[in-house]
Every structure is written in structure tokens, then in C-alpha cells.
C-alpha positions in Angstrom: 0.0 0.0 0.0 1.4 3.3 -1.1 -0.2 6.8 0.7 0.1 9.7 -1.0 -0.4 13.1 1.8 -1.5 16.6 1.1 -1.5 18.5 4.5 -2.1 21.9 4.9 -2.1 23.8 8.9 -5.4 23.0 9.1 -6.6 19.6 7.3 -4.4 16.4 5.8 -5.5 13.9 2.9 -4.7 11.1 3.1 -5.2 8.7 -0.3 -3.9 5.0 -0.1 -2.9 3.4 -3.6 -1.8 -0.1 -4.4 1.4 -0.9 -7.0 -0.8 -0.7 -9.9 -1.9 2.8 -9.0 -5.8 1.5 -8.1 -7.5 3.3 -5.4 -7.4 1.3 -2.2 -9.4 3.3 0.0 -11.7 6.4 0.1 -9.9 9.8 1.1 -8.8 9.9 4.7 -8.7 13.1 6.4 -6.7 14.3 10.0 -6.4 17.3 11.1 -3.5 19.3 9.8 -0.1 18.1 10.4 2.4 21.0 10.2 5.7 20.1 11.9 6.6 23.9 12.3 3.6 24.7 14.7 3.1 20.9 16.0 4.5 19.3 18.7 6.0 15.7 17.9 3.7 14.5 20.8 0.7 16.2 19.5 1.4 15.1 15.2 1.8 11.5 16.8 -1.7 12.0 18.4 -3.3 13.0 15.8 -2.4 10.6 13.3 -3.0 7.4 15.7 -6.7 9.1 16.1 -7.6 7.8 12.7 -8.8 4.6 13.2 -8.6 4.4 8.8 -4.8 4.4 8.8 -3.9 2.5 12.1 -6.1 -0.6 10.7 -3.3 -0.8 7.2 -0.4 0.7 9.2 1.8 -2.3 8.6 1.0 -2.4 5.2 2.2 0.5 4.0 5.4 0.4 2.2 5.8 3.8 0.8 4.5 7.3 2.6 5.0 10.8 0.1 3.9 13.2 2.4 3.8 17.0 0.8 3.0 19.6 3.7 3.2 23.1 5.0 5.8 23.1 7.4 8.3 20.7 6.2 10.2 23.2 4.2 13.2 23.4 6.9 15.4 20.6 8.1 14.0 20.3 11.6 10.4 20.0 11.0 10.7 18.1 8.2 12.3 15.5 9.9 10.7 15.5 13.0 7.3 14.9 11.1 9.6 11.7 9.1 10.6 10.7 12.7 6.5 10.3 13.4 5.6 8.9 10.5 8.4 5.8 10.7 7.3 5.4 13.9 3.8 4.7 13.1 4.3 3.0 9.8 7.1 0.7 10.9 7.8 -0.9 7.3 7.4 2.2 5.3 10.0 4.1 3.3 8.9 7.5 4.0 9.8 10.7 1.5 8.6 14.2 3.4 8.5 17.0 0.9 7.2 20.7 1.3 4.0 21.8 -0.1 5.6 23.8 -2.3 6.4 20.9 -4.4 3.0 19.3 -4.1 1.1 22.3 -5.7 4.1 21.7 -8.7 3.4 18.9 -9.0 -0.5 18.9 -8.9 -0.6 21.8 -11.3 1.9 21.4 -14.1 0.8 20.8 -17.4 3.8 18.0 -18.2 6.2 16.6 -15.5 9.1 19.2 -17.2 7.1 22.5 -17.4 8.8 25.4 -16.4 6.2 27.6 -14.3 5.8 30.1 -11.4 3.6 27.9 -8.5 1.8 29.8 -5.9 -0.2 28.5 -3.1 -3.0 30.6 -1.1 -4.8 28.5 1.4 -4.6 28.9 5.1 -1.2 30.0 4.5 0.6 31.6 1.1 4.0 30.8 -1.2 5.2 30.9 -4.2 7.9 29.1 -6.0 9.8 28.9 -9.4 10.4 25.3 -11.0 12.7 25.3 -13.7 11.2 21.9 -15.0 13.6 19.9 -12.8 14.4 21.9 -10.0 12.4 23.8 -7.4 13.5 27.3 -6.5 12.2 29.7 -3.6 13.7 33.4 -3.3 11.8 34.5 -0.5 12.1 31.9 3.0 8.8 32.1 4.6 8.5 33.3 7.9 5.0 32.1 8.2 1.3 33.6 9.2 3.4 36.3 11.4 4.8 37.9 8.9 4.5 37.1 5.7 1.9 34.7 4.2 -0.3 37.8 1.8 -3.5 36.7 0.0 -3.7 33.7 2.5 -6.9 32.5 4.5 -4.9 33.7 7.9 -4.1 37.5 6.1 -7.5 37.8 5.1 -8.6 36.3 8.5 -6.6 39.2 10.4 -7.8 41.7 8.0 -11.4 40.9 8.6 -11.2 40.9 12.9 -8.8 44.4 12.2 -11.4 46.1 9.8 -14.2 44.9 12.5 -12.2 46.2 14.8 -11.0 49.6 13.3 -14.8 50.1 11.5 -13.3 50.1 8.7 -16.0 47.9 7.0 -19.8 49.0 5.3 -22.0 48.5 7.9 -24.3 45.4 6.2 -21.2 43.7 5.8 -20.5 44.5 9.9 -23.8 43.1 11.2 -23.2 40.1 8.7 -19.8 39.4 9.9 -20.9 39.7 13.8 -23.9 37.6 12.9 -21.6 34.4 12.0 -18.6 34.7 14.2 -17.9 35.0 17.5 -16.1 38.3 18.0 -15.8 39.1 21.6 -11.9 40.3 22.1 -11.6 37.9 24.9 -12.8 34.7 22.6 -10.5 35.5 19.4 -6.9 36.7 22.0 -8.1 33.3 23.5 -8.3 31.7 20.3 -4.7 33.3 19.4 -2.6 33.5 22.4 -3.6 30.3 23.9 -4.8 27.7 21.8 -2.7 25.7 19.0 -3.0 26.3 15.6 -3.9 29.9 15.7 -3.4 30.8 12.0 -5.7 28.0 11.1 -8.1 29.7 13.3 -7.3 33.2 11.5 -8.4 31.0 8.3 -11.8 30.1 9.5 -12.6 33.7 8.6 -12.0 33.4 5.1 -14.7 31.6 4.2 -17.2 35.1 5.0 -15.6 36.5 2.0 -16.5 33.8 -0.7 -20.3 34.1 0.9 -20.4 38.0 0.4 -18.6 38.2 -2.7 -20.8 40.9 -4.2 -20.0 43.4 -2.2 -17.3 46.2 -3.2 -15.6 46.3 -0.2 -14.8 42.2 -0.3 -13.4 42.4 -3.7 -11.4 45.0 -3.0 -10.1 43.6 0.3 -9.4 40.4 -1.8 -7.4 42.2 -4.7 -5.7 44.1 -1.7 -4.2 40.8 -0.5 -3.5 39.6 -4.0 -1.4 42.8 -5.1 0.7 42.7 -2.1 1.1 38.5 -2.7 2.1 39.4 -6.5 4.0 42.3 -5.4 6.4 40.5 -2.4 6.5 37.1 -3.9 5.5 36.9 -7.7 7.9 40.0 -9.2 10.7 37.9 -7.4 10.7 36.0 -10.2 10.4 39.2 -12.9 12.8 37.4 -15.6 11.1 34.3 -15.5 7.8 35.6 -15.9 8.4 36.7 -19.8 8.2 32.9 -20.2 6.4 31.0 -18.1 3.0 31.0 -16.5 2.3 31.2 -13.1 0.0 28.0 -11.6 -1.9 28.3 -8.7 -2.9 25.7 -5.9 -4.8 26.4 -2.4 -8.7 27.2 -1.8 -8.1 30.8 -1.6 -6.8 31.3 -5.2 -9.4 28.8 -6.8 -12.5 30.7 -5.2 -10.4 33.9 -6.3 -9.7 33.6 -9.6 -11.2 36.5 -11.2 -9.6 38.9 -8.8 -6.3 36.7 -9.4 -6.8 37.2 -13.0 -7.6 40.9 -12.9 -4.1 41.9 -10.6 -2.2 39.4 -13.0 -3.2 42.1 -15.8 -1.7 44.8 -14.0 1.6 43.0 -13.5 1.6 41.5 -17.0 1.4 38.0 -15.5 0.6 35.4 -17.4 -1.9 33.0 -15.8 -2.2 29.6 -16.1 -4.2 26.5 -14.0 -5.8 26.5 -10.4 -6.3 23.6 -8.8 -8.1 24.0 -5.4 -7.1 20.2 -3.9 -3.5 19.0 -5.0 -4.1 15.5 -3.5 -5.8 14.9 -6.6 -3.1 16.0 -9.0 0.0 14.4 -6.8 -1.8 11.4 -6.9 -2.3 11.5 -11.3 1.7 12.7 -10.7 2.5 9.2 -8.2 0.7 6.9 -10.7 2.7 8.0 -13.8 5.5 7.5 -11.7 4.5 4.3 -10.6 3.7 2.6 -14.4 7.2 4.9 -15.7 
């Protein structure tokens, strides 16, 4: 049994194959297993929690696991040191997301192309058709992470906060989410996982999409994203298109589209899931 793992901060997919490629199970999902904000203790927990992967644990003999987090040496092998211990007879391969969404969104295994990501958190990479390349290092939902769920989570709570938003769009926001200050510093100061939290706001924006003030908001994040991370790659970009992964970008892909025009970037495919695309990408690999 092969699995093939997509994990973001905030959920992991899980899809188990056999040698031939044929599905062996329904999509497994954990919670998210990000090394950099995970304890060892607490990634062991959660994957032992699945009853779905504990019943075939010995049978697995190969783990590709692609996941925020696991682009540094530490985490990344502090997440391989879980995963060996749980799946005692598999050879395990920990990649960073980064990869996954190249992999899941290239047109041919050799494409050159620009790869962003924008789901709970935000990156963006250049792969020369064999190679991956990042310019910028992310320092995560902190600092960086522009036109992701967790920046357009903090925008939301500091617009709310700051009345900066229309005042339909107020009572809306109020209406869904708890947004006492002592619930959401709770929720950020002393809980895990606080930019998946962040992220859970998001999903307001996609349900009030017709409103002026959430476009713009959206393009905001997307120009500052294109701006930090996408112009990195400025001679690159008179050749090669720029792919997009995450669920951000795919329910944003006319605002994409429109700030693309105004950096003269050429857009090419969004894929919202890349389990589905690494696991096309594992099965040519499997009958090559």
C-alpha cells in the first residue's frame, strides 16, 4: 500500500494506492499536520486518532507526504521521525507543499512555471522543469503569508475592529462569528494552531462576494502577494506562467486574473485540492 499526503495547517489527505496505481481506500482526512507549529507528541496524536490508517499501518510500504511546514530541516524531519514510527515498514519521503502544488498543477512533468499556493497559509515558487527554486524563505502567518486564509482572517477581525467595514457587511460578519476580544486573544494567544483559526474567517468573504468592499479587500491581499512574492521571479515571468494551488486562489480567480493584468502576468491552472493532482503525478510515476 502506497499513501500519498496533502497537509495543509489546518486539514491532511490522506489517499492510499496499491502498486498498480488502483485506489485502495476512500480519502482519509486528519487534522493538519504542520511540523513547524506541531509538537512531535501532538502530530503523533493525531495521526494514531484515525482509526482508517492505524487498521493498514503495517501495510504500507511507501509514505509521500507533501506539507506546509516541512520546508526546513527540523520539522521536516521531526514529522519523518512520526511517521516511521507509526508506519514501521514504510519508506517514508517528506516533501514541502511547495512541491505538491508543482506537482499537482503542471501541465507536463518538465514544465517550467511560477507555483503559488494561497490556502490557510501563502508561497510561491519557481520550477525550472527539474528543479524547485524559492527566493523568499517564509517566515510564516506572522509575517508574511499575503493573500492567504490567515491575512484575510486578520484583515477581517482588524477592519471589524478599526470600522473600517460597510455597515451590512459589519452586522453580517458579527452575525456568524464570535467576535468578543476575549474569545479571538483566546483563540490566538492560547490555543494551537492559531493561524488556522485566523483562516476560518475566510470563508465570510467567498459568501459575500458581491459586495465592493470584499473584492477590493481580496485584490488588496493579492497585489501585495504578486508584489512580495511573484515580481521575485520578474525574468522568468516573460516565459512562463504562473500555476496556482490552495482554496483561496481557486475561489479567487477573477480577482487573481484581474491583478495578473496589471503585473503583466501570465496565468495559467488552479487547482483547489493538489491530493488529486499528486496522486495522477505518483501513478505515472508508478507505471514509468
Amino acid at each position: 500500500m502506497i499513501l500519498i499526503t496533502d497537509s495543509g495547517s489546518t486539514k491532511c489527505d490522506w489517499i492510499a494506492i496499491d502498486s498498480s496505481g488502483k485506489l485502495l481506500k476512500e480519502k482519509i482526512r486528519t487534522k493538519g499536520l504542520n511540523p513547524a507549529i506541531v509538537s512531535e507528541k501532538k502530530l503523533h496524536k493525531i495521526i494514531r486518532k484515525s482509526k482508517e490508517l492505524m487498521e493498514s499501518a503495517t501495510e504500507v510500504t511507501h509514505i509521500y507526504f507533501y506539507g506546509a511546514g516541512c520546508g526546513t530541516e527540523n520539522p521536516r524531519l521531526a514529522l519523518k521521525n512520526v511517521l516511521e514510527s507509526l508506519f514501521v515498514n514504510a519508506l517514508v519521503d517528506v516533501q514541502e507543499d511547495t512541491l505538491a502544488a508543482v506537482r499537482a498543477t503542471l501541465n507536463h512533468n518538465d514544465e517550467a512555471a511560477i507555483v503559488c499556493i494561497m490556502g490557510t497559509g501563502s508561497n510561491c515558487s519557481y520550477y525550472d522543469g527539474q528543479k524547485l527554486h524559492q527566493r523568499v524563505k517564509s517566515l510564516g502567518y506572522t509575517l508574511m503569508d499575503e493573500a492567504s486564509g490567515n491575512y484575510y482572517g486578520k484583515e477581517l477581525i482588524r477592519d471589524y475592529y478599526f470600522n473600517k467595514m460597510p455597515a451590512t457587511i459589519k452586522v453580517a460578519f458579527a452575525h456568524k462569528y464570535n467576535l468578543d476580544a476575549d474569545f479571538i486573544k483566546y483563540n490566538l494567544y492560547k490555543q494551537p494552531n492559531p493561524n488556522a483559526y485566523l483562516a476560518s474567517f475566510a470563508e465570510f468573504m467567498f459568501l459575500n462576494k458581491d459586495s465592493e468592499y470584499i473584492k477590493e479587500l481580496i485584490k488588496k491581499g493579492i497585489r501585495q502577494f504578486a508584489d512580495h512574492m511573484i515580481m521575485q521571479y520578474k525574468n522568468e515571468l516573460k516565459t512562463c506562467p504562473v500555476h496556482f494551488a490552495g482554496s483561496i486562489a481557486f475561489f479567487s480567480q477573477q480577482e487573481i486574473k484581474e491583478v495578473a493584468s496589471e503585473f503583466n502576468i501570465t496565468v495559467g491552472n488552479f487547482v483547489r485540492r493538489p491530493i488529486e493532482g499528486l496522486v495522477n503525478y505518483h501513478i505515472r510515476n508508478l507505471k514509468n
